[in-house]
Structure formats: C-alpha cells, structure tokens
N, C-alpha and C positions, 0 to 999 in steps of 0.2 A: 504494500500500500504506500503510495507518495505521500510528501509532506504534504501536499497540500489537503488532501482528501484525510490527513490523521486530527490537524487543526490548523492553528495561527500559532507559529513559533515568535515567542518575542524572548529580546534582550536587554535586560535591566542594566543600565548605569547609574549606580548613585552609593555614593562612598558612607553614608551611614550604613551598617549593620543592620541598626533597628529598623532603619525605613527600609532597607532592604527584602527585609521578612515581610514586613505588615507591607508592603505592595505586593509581595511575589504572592501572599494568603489572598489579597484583593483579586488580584489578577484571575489568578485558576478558579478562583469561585467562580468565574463567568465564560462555560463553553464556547466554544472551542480551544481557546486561550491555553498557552502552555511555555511558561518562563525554561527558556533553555537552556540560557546562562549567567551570569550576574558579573558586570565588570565595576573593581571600585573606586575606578576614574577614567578620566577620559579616554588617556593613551591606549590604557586595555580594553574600551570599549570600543573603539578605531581597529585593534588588532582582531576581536573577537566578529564585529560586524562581517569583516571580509573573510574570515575562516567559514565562519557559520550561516551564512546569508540567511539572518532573520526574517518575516516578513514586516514586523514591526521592532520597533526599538522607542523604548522608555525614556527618558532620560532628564536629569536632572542637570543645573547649571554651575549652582556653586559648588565649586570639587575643589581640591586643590592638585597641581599641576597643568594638565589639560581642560577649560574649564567646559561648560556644557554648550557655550553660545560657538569657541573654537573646535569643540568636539563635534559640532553639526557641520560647521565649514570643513572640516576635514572630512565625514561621509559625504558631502557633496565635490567634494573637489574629487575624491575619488570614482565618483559616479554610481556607488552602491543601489542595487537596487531594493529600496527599502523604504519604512517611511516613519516617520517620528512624532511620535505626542510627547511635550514636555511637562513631566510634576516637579514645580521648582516656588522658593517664598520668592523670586528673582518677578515683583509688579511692575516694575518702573515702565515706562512707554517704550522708550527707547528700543529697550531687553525685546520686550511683548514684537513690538515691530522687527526688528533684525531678525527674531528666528523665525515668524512666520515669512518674512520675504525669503528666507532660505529654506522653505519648504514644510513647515511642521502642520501635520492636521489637526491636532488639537494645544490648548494652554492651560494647564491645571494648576493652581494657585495651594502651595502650601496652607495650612493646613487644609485636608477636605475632604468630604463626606465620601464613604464609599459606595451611594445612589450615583456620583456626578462621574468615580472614574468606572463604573460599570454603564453607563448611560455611552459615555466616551467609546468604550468596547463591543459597544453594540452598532452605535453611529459604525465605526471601524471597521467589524462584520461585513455590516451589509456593504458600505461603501468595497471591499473587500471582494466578494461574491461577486458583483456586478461589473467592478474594472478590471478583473483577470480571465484571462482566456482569449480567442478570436471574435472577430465579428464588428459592429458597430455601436453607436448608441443612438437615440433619437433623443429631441431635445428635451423633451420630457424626461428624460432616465438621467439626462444630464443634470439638469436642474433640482433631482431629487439627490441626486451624489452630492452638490452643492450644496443642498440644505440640508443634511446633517451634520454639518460642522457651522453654518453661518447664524444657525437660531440656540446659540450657545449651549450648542451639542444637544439639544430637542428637536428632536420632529413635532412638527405641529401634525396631530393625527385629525380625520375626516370627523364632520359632527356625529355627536352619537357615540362615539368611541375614549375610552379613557386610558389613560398607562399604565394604572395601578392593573387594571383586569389584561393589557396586554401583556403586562409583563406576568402574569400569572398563568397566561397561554403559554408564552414564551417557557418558563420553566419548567412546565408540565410536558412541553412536549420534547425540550433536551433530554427530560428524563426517562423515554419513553424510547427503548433499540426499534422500534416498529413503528410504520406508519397509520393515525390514527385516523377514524371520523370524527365528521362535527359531533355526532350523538356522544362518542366516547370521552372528546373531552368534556361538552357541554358535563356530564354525570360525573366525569373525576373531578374537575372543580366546583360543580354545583351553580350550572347556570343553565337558561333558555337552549334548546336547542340552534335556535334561529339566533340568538346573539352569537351562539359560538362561531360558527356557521361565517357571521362577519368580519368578525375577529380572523379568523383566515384566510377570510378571503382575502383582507387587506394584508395579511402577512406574503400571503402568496404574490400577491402583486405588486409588491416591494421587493421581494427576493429572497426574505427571509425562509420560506420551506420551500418545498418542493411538493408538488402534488400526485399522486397514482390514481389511477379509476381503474375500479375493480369491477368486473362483469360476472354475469355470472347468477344463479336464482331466475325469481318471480322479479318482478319491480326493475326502476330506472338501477343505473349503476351509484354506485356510492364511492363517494372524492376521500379519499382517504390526503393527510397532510403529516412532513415528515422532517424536521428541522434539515438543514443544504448542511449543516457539519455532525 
C-alpha cells in the first residue's frame, strides 16, 4: 500500500519537548494524520524534509539556530515538495506576512485550542484529496480549495447544516473499516434518516468520502459512504 493511500505523513519542527508531544497527541487524534518524524530545529528539519518527503510539515519559528521564518526559505529554495502550517507565539504582521508570501496554508497562534488545529487538519484533508492526482479543476473546486484556508480555517457550511453534527459524521465514519448508509449512521448517532442523508451528501460533494451503490434485492439501490482515507 502507498503512502498516500496509508495517510498524511507530516513532520514536526519545534525545539520544545513539551510542545512537541502535546502536538504530535493533537495531530494523530485527527485521521488520517501521522507524525513521522520530529526535528528540534531548523537545520534538522531542512535535512529531514528532503530525506522523508513529508506531505505536510508543522513548524514552528522561534528555534534557536535555524529559525522557522529561515527554515521555510530554505524548503522553498530547495523546491521540496511539500506544504506548511505554522504553530508559533511569533503575531507581529511583518512575521504573519513573510511566511505566508513564502507559501504557508495555514497560521496558528500560540497558545490554542485543539478544535482550531484539528479544524486546520481537516481544511488540509480535503484541500489535500482534491489537488493531488491528474486531471483539472473547475472554478468552483477552485474557489472551494480557497476557502478553507481564507475564512480563518472554517468553511462556511450550506443553510441547515451545523459543525458540531458534521463533525460527528465525520468521526463516526473514520471509525467505521466499511462503507456505510445514511440509515446506519443516521441510528449510530441518533438522528433523522433524511438529515443524515444530507450531511453526506455534502460530504461527498466536497471530497471528503467517497460513495459505492450497492444493487442488488427488492427496492432502489442504496448509496453507501466511506471516508477517501
């Protein structure tokens, strides 16, 4: 099995210890996610990028040595193929602006909640899923790759629809090796068959699962849905 079909390999840079563990516990709580190395500055996160080709990379600013704003100019100078969220206390404008003009899809602000950097890991996902592989885009697919990073890492969801309950799909169904119906989740979490029903459908439509239709009995076929990792 390829990496890419096992998860999302990332690589943590950040020279505390402590934040090192309590991101790397953040991180893996949220499928497909899987920290595969930890570097505790810059230089060896530079060495480790190019050995390991992460898909994403973490990374923090204030280090000492190589710090994190030179530690991005160097995977960019090198051409890495890769991409970078920063969790750093580093607010000033200046900072915020220089690393996103050198490419970073998201900014996470010391200290912070762990809804904002699993929200971030989700944006990532999907953006993820949908810009890898062949093919095209239309500007519609465009515009939604765009907006999970420019509504400060929220998707604004369709009327009718709430977070809390999609994210409740959402982990019912990572946790789930099989692809499900709307009936079955609707009953594992205890909602309308027809809410569930939408709730997927918008999943599906974004890119978040993947859909099978199963044939077969009396009656129409039934959409079964199955998280893409």
């Amino acid at each position: 099995m390829s990496k890419k079909q096992q998860g999302i390999d990332i690589l943590l840079i950040e020279d505390d210890p402590m934040v090192q563990e309590v991101n790397r516990q953040f991180i893996e709580a949220v499928p497909p996610f899987q920290v595969i190395d930890i570097a505790s500055d810059g230089k060896e996160g530079v060495h480790l990028a190019e050995k390991l080709a992460p898909d994403l990379i973490i990374l923090d600013i204030y280090m000492p040595g190589l710090n994190g704003m030179d530690t991005l100019k160097e995977i960019r100078k090198h051409a890495f193929d890769v991409d970078v969220i920063v969790i750093t206390a580093a607010n000033d404008k200046e900072m915020v602006r220089t690393m996103f003009q050198n490419g970073v899809v998201d900014y996470i602000l010391k200290p912070f909640k762990f809804e904002r950097l699993q929200q971030s890991l989700i944006n990532y996902k999907t953006y993820h899923s949908q810009i890898n592989g062949e093919g095209a885009l239309q500007q519609e697919q465009v515009d939604g790759l765009i907006g999970s990073y420019v509504k400060e890492g929220v998707k604004e969801l369709p009327k009718g629809l709430n977070q809390q309950t999609l994210d409740q799909i959402l982990q019912f169904l990572q946790q789930s090796e099989c692809a499900l119906s709307a009936e079955q989740v609707a009953d594992g979490i205890g909602m309308a068959r027809v809410t569930a029903r939408r709730y997927l459908e918008y999943l599906q439509k974004i890119g978040e699962v993947d859909i099978e239709i199963q044939y077969g009995g009396i009656g129409r076929p039934v959409n079964r849905y199955k998280m893409k990792w």
